[in-house]
N, C-alpha and C positions, 0 to 999 in steps of 0.2 A: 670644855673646849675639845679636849682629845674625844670626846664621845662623839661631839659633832661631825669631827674629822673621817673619825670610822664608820661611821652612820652614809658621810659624805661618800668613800673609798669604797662603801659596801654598795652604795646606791649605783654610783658609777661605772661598779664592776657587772652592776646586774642588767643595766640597759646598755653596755655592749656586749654581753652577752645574746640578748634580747636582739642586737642588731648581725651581732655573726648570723645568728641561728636564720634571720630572716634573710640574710644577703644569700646565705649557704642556699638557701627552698630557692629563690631564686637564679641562683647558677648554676645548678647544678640541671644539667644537659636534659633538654629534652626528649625525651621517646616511648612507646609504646609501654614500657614499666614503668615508667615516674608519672604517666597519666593513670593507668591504673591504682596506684597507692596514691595518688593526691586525692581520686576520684574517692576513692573507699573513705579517707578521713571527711569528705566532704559532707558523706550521707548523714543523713541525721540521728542524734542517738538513738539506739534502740528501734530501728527500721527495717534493719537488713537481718532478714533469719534465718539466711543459711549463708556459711561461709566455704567457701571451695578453696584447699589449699594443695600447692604441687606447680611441676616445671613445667614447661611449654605445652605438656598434653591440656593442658587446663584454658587457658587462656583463649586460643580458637578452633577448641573442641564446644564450648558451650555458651551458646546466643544467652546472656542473661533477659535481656528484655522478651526473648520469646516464651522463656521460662515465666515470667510475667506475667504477658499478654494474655499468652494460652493457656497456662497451670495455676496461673495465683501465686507464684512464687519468689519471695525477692532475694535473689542470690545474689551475690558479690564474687570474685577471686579474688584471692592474695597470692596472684602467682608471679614468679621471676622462670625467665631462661634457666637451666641447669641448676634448678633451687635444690640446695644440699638439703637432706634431710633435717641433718642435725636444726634448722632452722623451724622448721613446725609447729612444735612445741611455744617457741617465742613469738611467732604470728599468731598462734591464738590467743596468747594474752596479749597480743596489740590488739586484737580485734575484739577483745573482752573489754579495753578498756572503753569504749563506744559502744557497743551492738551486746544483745544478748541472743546470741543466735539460737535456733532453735534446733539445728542440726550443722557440724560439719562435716565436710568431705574432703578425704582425702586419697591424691592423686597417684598410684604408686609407683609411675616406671622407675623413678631415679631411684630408688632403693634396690635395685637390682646390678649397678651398678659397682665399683669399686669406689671409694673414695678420692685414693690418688688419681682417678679421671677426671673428677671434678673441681682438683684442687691443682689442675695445670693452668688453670688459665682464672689468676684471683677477681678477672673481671665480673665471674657469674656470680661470687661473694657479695659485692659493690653492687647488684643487680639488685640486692636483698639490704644492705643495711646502708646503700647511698639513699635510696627510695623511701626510708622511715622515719618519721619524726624523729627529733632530737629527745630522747628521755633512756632512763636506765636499763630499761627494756632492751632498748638498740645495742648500750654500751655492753651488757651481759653476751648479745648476740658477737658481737665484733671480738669479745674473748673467745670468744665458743667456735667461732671459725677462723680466726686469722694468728695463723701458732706463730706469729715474730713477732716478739712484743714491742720490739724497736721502730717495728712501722705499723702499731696499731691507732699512734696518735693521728694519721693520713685520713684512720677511718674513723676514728671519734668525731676530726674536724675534717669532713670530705671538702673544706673550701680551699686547702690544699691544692685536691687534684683538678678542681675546678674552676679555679682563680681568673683562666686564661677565658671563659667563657664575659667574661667583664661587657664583650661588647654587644652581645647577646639583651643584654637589657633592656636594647630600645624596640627588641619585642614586648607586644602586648602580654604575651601567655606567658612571660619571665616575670613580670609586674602581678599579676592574678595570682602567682604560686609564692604570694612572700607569707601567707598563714600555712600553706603547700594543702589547702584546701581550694578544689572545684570539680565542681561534679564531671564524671563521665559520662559522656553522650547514650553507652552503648553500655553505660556499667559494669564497666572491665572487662568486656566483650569487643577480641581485635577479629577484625573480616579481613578476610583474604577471598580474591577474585581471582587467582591464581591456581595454576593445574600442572601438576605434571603425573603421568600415572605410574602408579608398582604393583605390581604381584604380591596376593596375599596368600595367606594356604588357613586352613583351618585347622585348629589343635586343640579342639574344644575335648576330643576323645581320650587326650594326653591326662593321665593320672598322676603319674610318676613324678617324684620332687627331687629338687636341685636345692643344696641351700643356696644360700644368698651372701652376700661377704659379710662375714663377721661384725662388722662395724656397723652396717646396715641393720642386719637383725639387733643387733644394744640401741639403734637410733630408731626404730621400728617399734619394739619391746618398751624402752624410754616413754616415746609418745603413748603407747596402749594404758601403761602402767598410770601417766601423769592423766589423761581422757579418766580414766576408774576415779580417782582420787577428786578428779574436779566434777564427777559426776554428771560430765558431759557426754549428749548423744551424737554419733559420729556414724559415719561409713566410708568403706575403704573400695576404692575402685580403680580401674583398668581401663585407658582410652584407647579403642582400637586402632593397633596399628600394625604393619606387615612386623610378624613375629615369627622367630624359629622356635623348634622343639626346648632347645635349650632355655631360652626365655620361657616359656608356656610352664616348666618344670620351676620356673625359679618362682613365676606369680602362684603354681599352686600351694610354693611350700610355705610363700606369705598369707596365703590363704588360712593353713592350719595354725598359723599362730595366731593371727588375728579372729577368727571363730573361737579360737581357745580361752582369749580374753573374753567372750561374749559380744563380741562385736560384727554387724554384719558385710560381706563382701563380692561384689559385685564387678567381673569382668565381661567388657565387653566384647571381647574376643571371642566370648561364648556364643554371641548373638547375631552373628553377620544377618542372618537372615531375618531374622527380626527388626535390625537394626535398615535394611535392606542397602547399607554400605557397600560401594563401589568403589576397589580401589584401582581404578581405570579413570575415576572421574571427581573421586570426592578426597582428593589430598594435594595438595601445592606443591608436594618436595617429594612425592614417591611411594607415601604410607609410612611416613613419621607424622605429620599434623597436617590437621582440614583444614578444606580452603570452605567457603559460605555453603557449600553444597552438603557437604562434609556433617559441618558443624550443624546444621539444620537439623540429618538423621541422628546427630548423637544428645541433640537437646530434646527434643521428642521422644527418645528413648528415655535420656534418664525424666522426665518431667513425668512421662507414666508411671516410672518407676516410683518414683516420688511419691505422688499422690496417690499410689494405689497401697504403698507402706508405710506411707506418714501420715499424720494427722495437722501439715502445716498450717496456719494459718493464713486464709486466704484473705488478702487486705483491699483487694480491688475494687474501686469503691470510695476506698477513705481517702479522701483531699489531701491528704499529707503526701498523696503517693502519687500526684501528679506528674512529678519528671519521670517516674517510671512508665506512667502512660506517654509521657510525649517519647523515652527512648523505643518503648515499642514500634510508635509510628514511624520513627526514623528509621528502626531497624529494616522494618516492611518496605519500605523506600529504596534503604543502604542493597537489602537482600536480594530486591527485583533486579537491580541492577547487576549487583555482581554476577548473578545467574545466568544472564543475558551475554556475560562478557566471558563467563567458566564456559557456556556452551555455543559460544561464535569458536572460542578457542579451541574445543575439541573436534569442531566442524571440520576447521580449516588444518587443524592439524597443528596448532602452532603452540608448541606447548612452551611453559616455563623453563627457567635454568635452575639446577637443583639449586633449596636453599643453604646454607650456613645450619652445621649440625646444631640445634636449640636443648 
């Protein structure tokens, strides 16, 4: 009888379990980062073979369906707003546990940073482990960034902060997200039609290094050391954006550590000209991040880059990889448009209001 009981107690516990976990995908607030990580678990295993990880540079610097279309390449991000370093490492084993990618990439401004900047405002945390399945992975992460342990339980169970979202349900897209699996239209590629222009300078001649903050370079070092060990191919890059000497000094000196591990690194700050980036015309907020015009030259840059130093495999073709062909066509669609609307607005003069620092 007592066996039954327990049997009973254990079974009980684990389909409300089973029903937080799904109430939780469901409330928890829709936007432009929880469609991207719903979208990534959505893909099918072992599809996606390159993974792009890093903060806002990432996300609408690189059209993935064009990368697609045009290169044969099926890329993914796992990116958040103001993604702490320290988090890296744990996105790649989220993404190992589905995908065996064939290369990742990683995004490097926020490493240049301080930490105590990032850790002002715990929303960009929340950006990162509200967005991830429910499993150990998460809970390892939510130790690793959130130093109060008294309100770690908020982020274990995010239906806490998201309780008040209740009425939000008798959306469609709240109902679709109870596995927190559905594909991405744009596969984690956000479009901005949006312009405002900055002043950029070139410092590609800058040699000279800057370290980086201390904690950066252990969370830098961390990831290179943990990439060796798991015998993973990777590269480290730079999304252009208006940069001072001081900054140019800080990416060279990530530069030499990362070569030092054997690994290779790629700024695009070196490339204006190649890249034929305009930052008059191709950034939404000034020359922090692209708007569709933007991200057009920087997917094109690196999709050369790609294919002319990797040997990925091109899947285009195989039937499996059909909604990658239909995000391409949408992109083509999404891109006419926003172009039409980036260059009515440059015409007329009427430009964007700066955005919110990402």
């Amino acid at each position: 009888m007592k066996g039954k009981q327990a049997a009973k107690a254990v079974l009980f516990v684990l389909i409300f379990l089973v029903i937080l976990q799904s109430l939780t995908y469901m409330l928890r607030t829709n936007g432009d980062i929880k469609e991207i990580f719903v979208g990534f678990y959505a893909e099918p295993k072992n599809t996606v073979d390159v993974v792009m990880i890093g903060s806002s540079p990432v996300y609408p610097f690189y059209a993935a369906p064009k990368l697609w279309g045009e290169y044969g390449v099926a890329m993914y991000p796992l990116s958040s707003n103001v993604q702490k370093p320290e988090a890296a490492v744990y996105l790649v084993e989220e993404a190992l546990k589905t995908q065996s990618p064939e290369l990742f990439i990683f995004e490097l401004r926020m490493y240049a940073y301080e930490d105590d900047a990032m850790a002002e405002n715990m929303a960009y945390v929340r950006g990162v482990t509200d967005n991830m399945k429910y499993s150990w992975n998460r809970i390892r992460l939510i130790n690793r960034l959130v130093p109060d342990v008294a309100e770690r339980y908020t982020y274990y169970f995010d239906i806490f902060k998201y309780h008040s979202n209740w009425k939000t349900l008798v959306l469609p897209d709240q109902y679709t997200a109870f596995r927190y699996e559905r594909l991405h239209p744009l596969k984690g590629y956000v479009m901005s039609d949006k312009v405002l222009p900055g002043e950029g300078a070139d410092y590609s001649m800058v040699t000279e290094q800057t370290a980086i903050p201390s904690e950066q370079e252990e969370n830098l070092r961390t990831l290179l050391a943990y990439l060796q060990e798991k015998d993973l191919e990777a590269l480290f890059i730079v999304s252009p954006m208006v940069l001072d000497e001081d900054m140019q000094k800080k990416f060279n000196y990530m530069e030499n550590i990362i070569t030092a591990y054997g690994y290779p690194y790629l700024n695009l700050n070196d490339y204006y000209d190649e890249l034929e980036i305009d930052f008059a015309t191709d950034y939404y907020d000034g020359g922090s991040h692209t708007n569709a015009s933007g991200a057009e030259k920087c997917t094109a840059f690196l999709g050369e880059y790609l294919t002319t130093h990797y040997a990925l495999t091109d899947r285009r073709g195989d039937k499996k990889y059909g909604a990658w062909d239909e995000a391409y066509v949408y992109w083509q669609e999404c891109q006419k448009e926003a172009l039409e609307t980036i260059n009515a607005k440059i015409l007329n003069g009427e430009y964007d209001a700066a955005a919110e620092n990402e």
